[in-house]
C-alpha positions in Angstrom: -15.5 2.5 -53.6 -13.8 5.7 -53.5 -15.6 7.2 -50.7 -14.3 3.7 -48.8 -11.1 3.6 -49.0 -11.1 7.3 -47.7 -12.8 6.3 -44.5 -10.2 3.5 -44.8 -7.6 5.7 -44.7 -9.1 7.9 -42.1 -9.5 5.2 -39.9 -6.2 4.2 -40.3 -4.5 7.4 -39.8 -6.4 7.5 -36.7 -5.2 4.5 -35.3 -1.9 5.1 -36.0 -2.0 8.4 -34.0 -3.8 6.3 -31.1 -0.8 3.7 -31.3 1.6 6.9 -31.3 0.1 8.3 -28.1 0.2 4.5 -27.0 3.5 4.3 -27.2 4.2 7.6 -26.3 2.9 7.7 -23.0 4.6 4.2 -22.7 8.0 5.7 -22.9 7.1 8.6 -20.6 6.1 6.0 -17.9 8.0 7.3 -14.3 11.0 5.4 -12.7 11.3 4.1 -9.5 13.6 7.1 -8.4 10.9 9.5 -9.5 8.3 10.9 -6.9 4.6 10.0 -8.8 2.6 11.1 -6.4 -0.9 9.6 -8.3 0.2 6.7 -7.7 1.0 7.1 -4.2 -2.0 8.5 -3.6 -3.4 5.8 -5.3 -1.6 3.2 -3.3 -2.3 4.9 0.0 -6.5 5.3 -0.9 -6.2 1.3 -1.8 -5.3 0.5 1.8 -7.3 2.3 3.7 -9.9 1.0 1.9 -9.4 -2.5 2.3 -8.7 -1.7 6.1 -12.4 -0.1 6.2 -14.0 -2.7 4.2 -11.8 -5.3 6.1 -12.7 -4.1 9.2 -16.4 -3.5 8.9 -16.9 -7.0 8.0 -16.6 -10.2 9.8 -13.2 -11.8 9.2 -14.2 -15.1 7.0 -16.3 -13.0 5.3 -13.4 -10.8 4.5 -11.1 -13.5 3.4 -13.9 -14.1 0.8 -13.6 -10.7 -0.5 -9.8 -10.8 -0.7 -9.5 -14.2 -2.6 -11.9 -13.4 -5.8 -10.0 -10.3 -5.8 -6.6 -11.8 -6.0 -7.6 -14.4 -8.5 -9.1 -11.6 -10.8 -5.7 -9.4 -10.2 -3.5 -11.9 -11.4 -5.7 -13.3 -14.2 -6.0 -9.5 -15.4 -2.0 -9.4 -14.9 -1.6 -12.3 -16.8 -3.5 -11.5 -20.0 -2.1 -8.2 -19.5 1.7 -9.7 -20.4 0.4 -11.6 -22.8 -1.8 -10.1 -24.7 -1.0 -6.4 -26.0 -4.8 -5.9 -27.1 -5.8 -6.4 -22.8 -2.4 -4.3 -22.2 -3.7 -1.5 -24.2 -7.1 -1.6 -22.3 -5.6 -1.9 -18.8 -3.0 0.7 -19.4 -6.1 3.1 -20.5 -7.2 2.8 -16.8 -4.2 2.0 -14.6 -1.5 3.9 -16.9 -1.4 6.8 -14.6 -0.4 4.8 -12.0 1.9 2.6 -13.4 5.9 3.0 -13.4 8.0 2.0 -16.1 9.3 -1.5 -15.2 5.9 -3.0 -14.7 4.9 -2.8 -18.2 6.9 -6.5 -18.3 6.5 -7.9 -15.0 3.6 -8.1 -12.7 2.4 -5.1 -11.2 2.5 -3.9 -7.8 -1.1 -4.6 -6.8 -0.6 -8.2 -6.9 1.8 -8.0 -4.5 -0.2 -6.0 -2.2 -3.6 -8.0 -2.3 -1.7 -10.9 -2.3 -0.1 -9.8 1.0 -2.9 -8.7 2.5 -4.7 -12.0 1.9 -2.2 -13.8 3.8 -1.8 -11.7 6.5 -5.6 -12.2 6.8 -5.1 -15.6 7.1 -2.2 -16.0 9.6 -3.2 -13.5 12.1 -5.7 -11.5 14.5 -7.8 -9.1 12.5 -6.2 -6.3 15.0 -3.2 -7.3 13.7 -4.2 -7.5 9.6 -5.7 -3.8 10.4 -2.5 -2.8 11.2 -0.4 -4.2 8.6 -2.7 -2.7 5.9 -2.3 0.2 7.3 1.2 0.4 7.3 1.5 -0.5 3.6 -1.0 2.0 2.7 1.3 5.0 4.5 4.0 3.7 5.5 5.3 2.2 2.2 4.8 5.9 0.2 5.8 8.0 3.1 9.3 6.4 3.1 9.8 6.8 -0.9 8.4 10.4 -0.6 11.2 10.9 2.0 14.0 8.5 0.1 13.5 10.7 -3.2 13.2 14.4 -1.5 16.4 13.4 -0.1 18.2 12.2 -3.0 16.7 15.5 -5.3 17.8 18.0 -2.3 20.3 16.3 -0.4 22.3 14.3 -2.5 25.3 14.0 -0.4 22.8 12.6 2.4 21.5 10.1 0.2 24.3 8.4 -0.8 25.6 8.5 2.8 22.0 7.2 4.1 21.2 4.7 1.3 21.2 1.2 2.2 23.3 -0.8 -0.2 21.6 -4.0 -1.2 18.3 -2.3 -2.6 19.5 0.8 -2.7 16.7 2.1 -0.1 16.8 5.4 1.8 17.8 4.7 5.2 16.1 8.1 6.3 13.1 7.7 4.4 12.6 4.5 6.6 13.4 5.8 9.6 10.7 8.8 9.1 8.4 6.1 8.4 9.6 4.3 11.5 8.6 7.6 13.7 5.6 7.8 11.6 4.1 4.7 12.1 4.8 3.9 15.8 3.3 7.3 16.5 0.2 5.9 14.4 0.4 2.8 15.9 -0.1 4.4 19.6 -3.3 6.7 18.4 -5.1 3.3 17.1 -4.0 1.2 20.1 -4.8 4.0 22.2 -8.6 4.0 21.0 -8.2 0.7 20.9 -7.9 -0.2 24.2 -10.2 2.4 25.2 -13.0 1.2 23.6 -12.2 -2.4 25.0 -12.7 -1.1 29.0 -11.5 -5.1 29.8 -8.0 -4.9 28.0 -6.0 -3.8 30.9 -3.2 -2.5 29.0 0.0 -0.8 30.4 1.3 2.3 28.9 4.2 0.5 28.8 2.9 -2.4 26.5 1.3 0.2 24.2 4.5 2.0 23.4 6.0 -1.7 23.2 3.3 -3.0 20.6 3.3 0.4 18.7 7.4 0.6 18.5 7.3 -3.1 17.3 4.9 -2.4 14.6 6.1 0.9 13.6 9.8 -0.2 13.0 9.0 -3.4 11.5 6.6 -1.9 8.8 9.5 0.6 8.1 12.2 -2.3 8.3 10.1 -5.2 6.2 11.0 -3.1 2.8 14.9 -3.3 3.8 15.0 -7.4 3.9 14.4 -7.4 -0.2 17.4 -8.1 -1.3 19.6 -10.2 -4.4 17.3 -12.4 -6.2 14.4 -11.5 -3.8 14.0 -8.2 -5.2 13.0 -9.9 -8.5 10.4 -12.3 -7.6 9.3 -10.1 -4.5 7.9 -6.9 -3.8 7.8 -4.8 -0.5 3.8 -4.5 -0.6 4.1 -8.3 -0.5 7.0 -8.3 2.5 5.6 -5.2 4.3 1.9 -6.5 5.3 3.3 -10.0 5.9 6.6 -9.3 8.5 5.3 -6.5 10.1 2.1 -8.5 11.0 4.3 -11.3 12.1 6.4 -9.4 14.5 2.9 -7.8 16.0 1.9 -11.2 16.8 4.9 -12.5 18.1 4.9 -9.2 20.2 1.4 -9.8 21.6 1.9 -13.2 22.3 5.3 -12.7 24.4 3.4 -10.0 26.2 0.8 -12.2 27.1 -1.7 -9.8 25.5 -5.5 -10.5 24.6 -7.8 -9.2 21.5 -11.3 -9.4 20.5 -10.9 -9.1 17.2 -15.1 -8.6 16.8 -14.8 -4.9 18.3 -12.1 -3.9 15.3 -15.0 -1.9 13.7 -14.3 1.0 16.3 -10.8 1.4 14.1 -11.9 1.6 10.8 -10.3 4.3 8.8 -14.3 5.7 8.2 -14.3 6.0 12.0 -11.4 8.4 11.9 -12.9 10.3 8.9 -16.3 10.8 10.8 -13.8 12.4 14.2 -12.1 14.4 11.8 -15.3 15.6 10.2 -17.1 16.4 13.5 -14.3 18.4 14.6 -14.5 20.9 11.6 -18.0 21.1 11.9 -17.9 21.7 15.6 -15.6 24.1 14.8 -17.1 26.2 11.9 -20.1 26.3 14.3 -18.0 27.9 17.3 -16.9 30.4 14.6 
């Protein structure tokens, strides 16, 4: 009996430090106002994979992906705020990636699938491409920006920082620059490989501006009581897929949305790849 209740006691000593480290890394979660770059690598990798999976697949069958993937996410969030056993669990995978104020609200990545999964629904699959793509640069570019600015430039920030949300005005206007400078390379090969879209250069700056500043803009409109039952992954995919559309249609623009393999991310990846090679061989 002895010999029991000291593996008792070991066992419960051991818990207890588990439970301290629990709670430990709890409190040592990151704010918003703090860089975190593993979860912005995180959120950018998440993107650009759903663009290449997106992409590669035909559209319905990509909407099938997205909505058992949604329903799991916000099952798994659910149990998560209820039940401190699942939190535990999902905080032993996602922890790194988590800032403080999600530990009692829903997470980021319902927002994001969940505005993906529309997106997929209301428009081309041109358009969904680049919507995710925006959210999965765009989005972490800015806050990368907002925060170097308010660590180094603090008199900057608080000129540049747009009241409502408190977001950095310069941070979204380098992701403004950003993405319409993005926007052009992908419509660019776009069009290129589609030899009977006669675009203009004109309508290709047009198209890429459009979509650059609105997936910059989309995370300015969260404000009051939005910006507590909304989230900018949810607004970003969702308004600047909206204004691309509206865009192309007052242009008078046409997409085959079956050739949007030629822009998956992969594709990209494999240039990028060949060009290194080519040139470590030349060396």
């Amino acid at each position: 009996m002895k010999r029991k209740s000291d593996g008792e006691a070991a066992e419960a000593a051991h818990q207890g430090e588990k439970d301290d480290d629990y709670k430990t890394k709890i409190k040592s979660l990151p704010q918003r106002t703090e860089m975190h770059p593993k979860r912005k690598f995180f959120h950018a990798l998440n993107g650009l994979l759903y663009a290449s999976v997106y992409v590669l697949v035909d559209g319905k069958l990509g909407l099938v992906l997205f909505l058992p993937l949604i329903i799991f996410c916000v099952l798994l969030e659910l149990a998560r705020l209820n039940f401190p056993a699942i939190a535990k669990i999902v905080f032993l995978f996602f922890g790194p990636f988590m800032r403080s104020h999600e530990l009692h609200r829903p997470s980021g990545i319902c927002y994001y699938v969940s505005g993906v999964l529309l997106s997929a629904i209301f428009f081309d699959k041109f358009v969904v491409l680049l919507a995710i793509v925006y959210l999965a640069l765009g989005d972490p570019l800015a806050s990368a920006i907002g925060i170097l600015t308010r660590e180094n430039l603090p008199k900057l920030w608080s000129a540049t920082t747009f009241p409502p949300n408190r977001k950095s005005l310069v941070g979204t206007f380098v992701s403004s620059i950003f993405l319409s400078v993005l926007s052009f390379l992908i419509l660019s090969k776009y069009v290129r490989v589609l030899e009977d879209l006669h675009w203009t250069e004109q309508q290709l700056l047009i198209v890429s501006i459009v979509g650059g500043v609105s997936g910059a803009l989309s995370e300015l409109l969260l404000v009051g009581p939005m910006i507590t039952f909304l989230d900018d992954n949810f607004t970003i995919p969702l308004l600047s897929g909206a204004a691309i559309q509206a865009t192309l249609f007052a242009l008078g623009l046409s997409l085959s949305s079956t050739e949007c393999v030629h822009l998956a991310p992969i594709y990209y990846w494999n240039d990028a790849l060949a060009l290194v090679t080519s040139y470590i061989s030349a060396a």
